[in-house]
N, C-alpha and C positions, 0 to 999 in steps of 0.2 A: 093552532098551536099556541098564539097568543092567549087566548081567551083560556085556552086547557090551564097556563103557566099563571096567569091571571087569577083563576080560582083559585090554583096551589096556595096562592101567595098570600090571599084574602082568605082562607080558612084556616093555613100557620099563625097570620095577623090574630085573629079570632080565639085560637087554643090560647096564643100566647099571653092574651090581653085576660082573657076568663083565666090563665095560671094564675097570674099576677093578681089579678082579683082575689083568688082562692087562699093565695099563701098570704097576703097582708091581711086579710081578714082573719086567716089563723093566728097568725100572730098579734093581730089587735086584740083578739080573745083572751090569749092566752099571757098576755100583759097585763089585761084586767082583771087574770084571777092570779096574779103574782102580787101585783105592785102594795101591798100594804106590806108585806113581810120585807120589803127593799129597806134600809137604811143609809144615810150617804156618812153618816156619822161613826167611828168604830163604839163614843161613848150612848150613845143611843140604840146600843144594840141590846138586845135581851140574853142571859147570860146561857149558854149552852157548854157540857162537857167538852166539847170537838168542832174544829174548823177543819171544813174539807176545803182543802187547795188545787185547783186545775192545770193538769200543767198548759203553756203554754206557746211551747217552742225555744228550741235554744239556735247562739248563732253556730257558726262551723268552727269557733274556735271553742264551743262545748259552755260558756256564759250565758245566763238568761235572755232571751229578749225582754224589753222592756216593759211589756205586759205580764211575762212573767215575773219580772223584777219586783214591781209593783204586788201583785198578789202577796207574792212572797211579804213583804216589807208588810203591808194592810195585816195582813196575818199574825206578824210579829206585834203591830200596835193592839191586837185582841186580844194576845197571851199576854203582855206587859201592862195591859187595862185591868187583868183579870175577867176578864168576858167568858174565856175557854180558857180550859186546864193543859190540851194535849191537839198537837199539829196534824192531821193528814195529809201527807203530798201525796198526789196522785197523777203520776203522769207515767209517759210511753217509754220503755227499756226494752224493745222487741230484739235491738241489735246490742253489741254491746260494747260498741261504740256512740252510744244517746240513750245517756240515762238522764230523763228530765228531774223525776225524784231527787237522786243524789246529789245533782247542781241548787236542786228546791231548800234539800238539809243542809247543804256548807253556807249557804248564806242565808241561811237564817240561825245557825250557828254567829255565821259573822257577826249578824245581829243580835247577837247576845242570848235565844235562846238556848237551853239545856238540850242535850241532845238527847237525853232520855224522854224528852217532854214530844217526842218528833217520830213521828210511825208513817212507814215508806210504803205505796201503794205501786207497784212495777209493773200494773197492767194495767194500766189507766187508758187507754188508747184511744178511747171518746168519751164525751161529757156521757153519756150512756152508763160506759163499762165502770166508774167512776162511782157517781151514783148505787148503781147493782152491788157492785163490791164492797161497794162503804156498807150496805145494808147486810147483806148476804156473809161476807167474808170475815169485815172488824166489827160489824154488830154494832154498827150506830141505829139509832134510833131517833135521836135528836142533833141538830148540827148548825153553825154557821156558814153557809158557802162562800167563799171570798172569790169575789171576779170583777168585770168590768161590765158597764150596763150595757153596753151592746150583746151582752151573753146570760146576762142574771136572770133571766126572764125564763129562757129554757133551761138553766141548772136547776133550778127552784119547781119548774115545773115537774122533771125526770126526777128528781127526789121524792116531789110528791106523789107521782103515781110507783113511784119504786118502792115507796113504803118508809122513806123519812121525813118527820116535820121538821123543814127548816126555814131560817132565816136566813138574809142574805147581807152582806157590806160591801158596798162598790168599794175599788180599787183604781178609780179613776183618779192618778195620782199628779198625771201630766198630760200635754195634746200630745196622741198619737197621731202620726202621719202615716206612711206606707204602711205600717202596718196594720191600721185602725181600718181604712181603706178597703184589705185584704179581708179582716175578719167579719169586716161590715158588708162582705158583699156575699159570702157564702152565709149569715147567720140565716135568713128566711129561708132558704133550701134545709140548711141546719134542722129548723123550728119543727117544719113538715116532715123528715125523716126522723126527728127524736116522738112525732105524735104517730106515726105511721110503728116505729118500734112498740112504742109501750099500748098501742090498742090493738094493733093489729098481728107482725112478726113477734114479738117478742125473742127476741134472738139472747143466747146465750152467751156471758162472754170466756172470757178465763175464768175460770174457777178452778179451790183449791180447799186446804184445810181451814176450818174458822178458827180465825186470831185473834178474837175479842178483843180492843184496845186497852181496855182495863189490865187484862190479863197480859198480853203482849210489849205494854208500858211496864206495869206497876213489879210483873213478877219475875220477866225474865230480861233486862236491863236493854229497854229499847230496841232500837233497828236492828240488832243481831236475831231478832226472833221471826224479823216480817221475810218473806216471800221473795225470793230470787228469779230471775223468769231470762 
């Protein structure tokens, strides 16, 4: 019985060590085919019509967390640089009671953007669906992502096999603590099931009528045209 429980434990050891192998090396890859498109600067960014924004998580009393907070704000210094014309939030409103989007627009409203300037993505629910629908739904084609670098490596990459060139601007504004923690420790599992989607499943997400941003901004007076979910 020893020896039976003995092997058990020395070929879990084994799967585990060769996972671990597997995923860092995916992701050491796939950092190498990102990192030139990264900028830590918002004025050293190349100018694009649209910044897609990710949500992030809110707390319970419906406020950004502070990765999202962050996003948000980076995003505002691209519109206010002139870098990008027009904002993408994109984040999860399954219930409706957590709308990350519309916490994403009042405070960057707060921040002084125009609200007409600001297009709400309500089925944002993975860096995935995000991506797919920025391409598929508002007809981006070219983009800034704004996030934090423990994540810009798989935004940039899920853009690029989803069919948009983009660039990217950290949003590393301050030290995360708990939260950094939390996102840093699901991101390699993250990396592996964003490359598992876009080669293998390709799963569909929400999908709906296309809102071109251009169209959806310029014709019919912002967020009252986008998508309710």
């Amino acid at each position: 019985m020893r020896r039976a429980l003995k092997r058990v434990f020395l070929a879990a050891a084994w799967a585990g060590a060769v996972g671990v192998v597997l995923l860092g090396g995916l992701r050491l890859w796939i950092e190498q085919q990102v990192r030139d498109r990264i900028y830590a600067r918002v004025e050293d960014v190349p100018p694009r019509f649209v910044a897609i924004v990710f949500g992030a998580g809110l707390w319970p009393d419906g406020s950004p967390t502070p990765i999202l907070a962050d996003r948000v704000a980076t995003a505002v210094d691209l519109y206010e640089a002139g870098v990008v014309r027009k904002l993408l939030f994109s984040g999860d409103n399954r219930v409706a009671t957590y709308n990350e989007p519309q916490r994403m627009l009042e405070y960057a409203v707060r921040l002084g953007v125009p609200e007409e300037d600001i297009v709400l993505d309500y089925a944002g629910r993975r860096t995935y669906d995000t991506c797919y629908r920025a391409r598929a739904i508002f007809g981006v084609e070219q983009a800034v992502v704004v996030t934090q670098r423990f994540h810009v490596s798989r935004a940039l990459y899920l853009c690029e096999r989803l069919g948009i060139d983009a660039v990217a601007v950290l949003a590393d504004r301050r030290v995360y603590s708990r939260e950094r923690i939390v996102w840093e420790g699901r991101e390699m599992l993250a990396l592996a099931l964003a490359w598992w989607d876009v080669n293998v499943r390709r799963p569909l997400p929400v999908l709906g009528e296309p809102l071109p941003i251009e169209m959806a901004v310029g014709e019919t007076g912002g967020c009252q045209a986008q998508e309710s979910w």
